[in-house]
N, C-alpha and C positions, 0 to 999 in steps of 0.2 A: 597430512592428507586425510581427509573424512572417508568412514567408513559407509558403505549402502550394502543391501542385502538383497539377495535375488527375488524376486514376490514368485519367482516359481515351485523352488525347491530352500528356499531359507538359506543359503550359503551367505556366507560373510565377504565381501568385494571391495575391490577400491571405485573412487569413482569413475576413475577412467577407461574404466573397461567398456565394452561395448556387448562383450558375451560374456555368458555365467561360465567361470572355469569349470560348476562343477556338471549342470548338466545343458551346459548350450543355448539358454533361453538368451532371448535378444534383451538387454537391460533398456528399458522406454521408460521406466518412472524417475522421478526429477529427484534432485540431490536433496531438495529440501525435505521431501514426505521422508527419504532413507534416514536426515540426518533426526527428524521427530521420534522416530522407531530405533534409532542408537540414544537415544536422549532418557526415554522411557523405558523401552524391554530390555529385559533380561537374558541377554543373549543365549541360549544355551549352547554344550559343547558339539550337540551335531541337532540342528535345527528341523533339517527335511526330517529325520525322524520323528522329532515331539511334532511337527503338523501333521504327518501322517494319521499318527497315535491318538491325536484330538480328532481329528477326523472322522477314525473308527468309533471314536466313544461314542462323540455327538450324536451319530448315524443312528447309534444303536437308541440313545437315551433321548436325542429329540428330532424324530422324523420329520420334519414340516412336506418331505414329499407323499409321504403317506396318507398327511392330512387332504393334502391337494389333490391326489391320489382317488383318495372317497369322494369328496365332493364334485369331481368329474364324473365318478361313476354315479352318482345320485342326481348332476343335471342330466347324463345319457337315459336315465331311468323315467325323470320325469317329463323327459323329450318326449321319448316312445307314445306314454301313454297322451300328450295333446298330438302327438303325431297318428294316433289311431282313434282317437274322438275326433280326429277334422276329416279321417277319408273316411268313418262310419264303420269302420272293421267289425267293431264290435260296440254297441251301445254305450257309452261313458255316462253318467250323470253331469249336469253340467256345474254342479258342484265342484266335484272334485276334477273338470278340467280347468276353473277357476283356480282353483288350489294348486292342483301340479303346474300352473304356468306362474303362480307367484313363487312355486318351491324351484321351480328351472330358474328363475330370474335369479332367484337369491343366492341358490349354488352358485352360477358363475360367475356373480361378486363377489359371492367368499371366497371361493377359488383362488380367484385374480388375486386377491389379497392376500392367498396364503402361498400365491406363486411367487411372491413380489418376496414374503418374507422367505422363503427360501434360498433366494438368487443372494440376497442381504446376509445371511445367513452363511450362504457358501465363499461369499468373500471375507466373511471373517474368519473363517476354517483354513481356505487357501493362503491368508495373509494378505490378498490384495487390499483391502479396507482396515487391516490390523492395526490400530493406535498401541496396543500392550496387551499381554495375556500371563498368567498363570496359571497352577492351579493347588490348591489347595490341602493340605493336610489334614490327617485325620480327624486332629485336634481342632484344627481353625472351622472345618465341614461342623463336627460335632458342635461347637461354640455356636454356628451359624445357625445352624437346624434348629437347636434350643433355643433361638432369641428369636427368628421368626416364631414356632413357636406360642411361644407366650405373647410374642405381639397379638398373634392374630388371634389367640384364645380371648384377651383383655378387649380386641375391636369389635369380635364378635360379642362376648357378653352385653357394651354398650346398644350396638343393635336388636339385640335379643330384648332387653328394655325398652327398649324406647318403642321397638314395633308392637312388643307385647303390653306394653302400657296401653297404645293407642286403641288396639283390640280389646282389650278389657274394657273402658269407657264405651265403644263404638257398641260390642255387641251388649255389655252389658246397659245402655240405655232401652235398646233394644227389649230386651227381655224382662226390666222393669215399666215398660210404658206399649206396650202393644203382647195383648191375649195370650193368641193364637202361635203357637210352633216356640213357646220359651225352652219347652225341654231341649226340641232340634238345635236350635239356638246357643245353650249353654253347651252342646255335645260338639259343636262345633266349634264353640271357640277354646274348649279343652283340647279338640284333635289341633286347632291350629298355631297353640301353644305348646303341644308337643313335638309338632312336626319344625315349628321355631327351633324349639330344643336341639333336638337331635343337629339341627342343622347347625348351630352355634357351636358345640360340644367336639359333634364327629369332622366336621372339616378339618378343624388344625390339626388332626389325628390323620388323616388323609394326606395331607398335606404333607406332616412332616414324615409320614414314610416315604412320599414321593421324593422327597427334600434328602432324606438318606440314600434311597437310592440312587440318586445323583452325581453324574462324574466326578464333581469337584473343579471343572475347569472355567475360567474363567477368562473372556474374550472380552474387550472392548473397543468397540470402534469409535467414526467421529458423531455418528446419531442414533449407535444400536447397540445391546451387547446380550453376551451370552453368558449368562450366571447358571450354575450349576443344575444344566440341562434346559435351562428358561429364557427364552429371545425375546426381547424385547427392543422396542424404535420408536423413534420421535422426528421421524425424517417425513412424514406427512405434512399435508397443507393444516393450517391452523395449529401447528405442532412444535416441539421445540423443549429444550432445554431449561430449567426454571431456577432450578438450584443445584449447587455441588460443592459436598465442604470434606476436607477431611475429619474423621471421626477418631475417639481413643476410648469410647465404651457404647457396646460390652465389648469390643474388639476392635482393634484396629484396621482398618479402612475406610470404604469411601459413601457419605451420605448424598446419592443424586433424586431429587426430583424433577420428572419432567411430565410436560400438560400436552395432552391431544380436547381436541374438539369431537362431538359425533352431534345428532340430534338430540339430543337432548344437557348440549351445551358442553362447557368445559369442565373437562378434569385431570387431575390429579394421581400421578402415578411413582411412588415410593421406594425406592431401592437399597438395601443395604449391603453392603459389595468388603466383604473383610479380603485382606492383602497381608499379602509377609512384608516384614520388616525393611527385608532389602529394596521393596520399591519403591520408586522416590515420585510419590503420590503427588505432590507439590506442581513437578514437573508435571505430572499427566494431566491434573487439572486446569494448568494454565494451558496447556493444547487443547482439552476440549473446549475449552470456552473460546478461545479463537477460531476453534473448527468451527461452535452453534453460534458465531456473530452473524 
């Protein structure tokens, strides 16, 4: 008899039941999604607890309603004021009701955006979207910090080059072949190299304190997941799944890339997802690729 699992409160069930023994939820998900979720996770010995317990963390460590949160309050903001430059209350320039009606349009597209990744977000919390979760030890967190890290210290450096190369030519033709303002010129492209810098330098410093402060829990679904505090999806139009492989350095787990579209065309977005031992990566992998067919 295969086992299924409550998606209310995580209790372990058979399939024939029709109610959760343990808190009354009506069971409406199909044997196949429970038998994918006994395939892959890791049972633990009382489940409604560890979702609870991820729950609180998430809340704490990545609000997405927070974010949604502001950005309503900044379209209400930029409401007001084309809502008082159109009945004349008080004089507006017509600049900036220009402005506050392109900053109201764009709040509540980002909004909507960042409502959508919440709801995505909260089913992976609750379990109803849950493909597999862990989370992470001390050791595996520290290994993980340290190797983003260095990644992004080495991605940035190549940037820092390549922009700072291009600035150097630009402004230095610049200030070999026209008079006037070389000194302004050179002052600027020293400030613009330094402000390069710092930005190269200080981010993966930023970064990986944020990356420490970090639950350590780790959530995935069939087109989103939740890495130690950071949500990410590929369940958008033009969007999708592009690579997934198991990895064994610097760590064992899982190598995903996936691509979204925006205006200014397609990209590419890099994941490195380390796992304990005991999960049997193999299997997860061939569910996700069947889920992004």
């Amino acid at each position: 008899m295969k086992t299924i699992y409550c998606p209310n409160c995580g209790e372990k069930l058979n399939n024939n039941v029709e109610f959760c023994t343990n808190c009354g939820n009506k069971i409406q998900i199909s044997s196949e999604e429970n038998l994918q979720k006994e395939k892959i996770m890791t049972a633990p010995s009382n489940p409604h607890a560890v979702i609870h317990k991820i729950n609180k963390k998430i809340t704490i460590e990545n609000n997405q309603t927070s974010i949604t949160k502001k950005l309503w309050y900044a379209a209400g903001f930029f409401l007001l004021i084309i809502f008082i430059a159109l009945t004349e209350i008080i004089e507006i320039h017509p600049a900036i009701f220009f402005l506050s009606f392109f900053f109201f349009i764009s709040s509540v597209i980002i909004g909507f955006m960042f409502r959508s990744r919440e709801k995505k977000l909260q089913a992976l919390i609750t379990g109803k979207n849950l493909v597999a979760e862990w989370t992470l030890t001390k050791e595996q967190k520290k290994s993980y910090v340290n190797y983003l890290f260095k990644h992004e210290s080495g991605k940035n450096l190549i940037i820092l080059f390549s922009i700072g190369s291009i600035a150097v030519v630009v402004f230095g033709l610049f200030i070999l072949f026209i008079d006037e303002g070389k000194l302004a010129m050179f002052f600027v492209l020293i400030g613009l190299i330094v402000f390069l810098s710092l930005v190269a330098f200080g981010m993966p410093y930023y970064y990986k304190i944020k990356n420490t402060k970090g639950d350590g829990n780790i959530l995935i679904g069939a087109k989103y997941a939740y890495i130690n505090g950071y949500f990410h999806n590929w369940d958008f139009p033009l969007s999708g799944l592009k690579k997934i492989k198991i990895i064994k350095d610097p760590f064992y787990g899982i190598n995903l890339v996936y691509y979204y579209t925006d205006r200014t065309l397609s990209h590419s977005e890099e994941l490195f997802i380390p796992a304990p031992k005991d999960v049997d990566l193999k299997k997860l992998i061939v569910t996700l690729k069947e889920l992004n067919m």
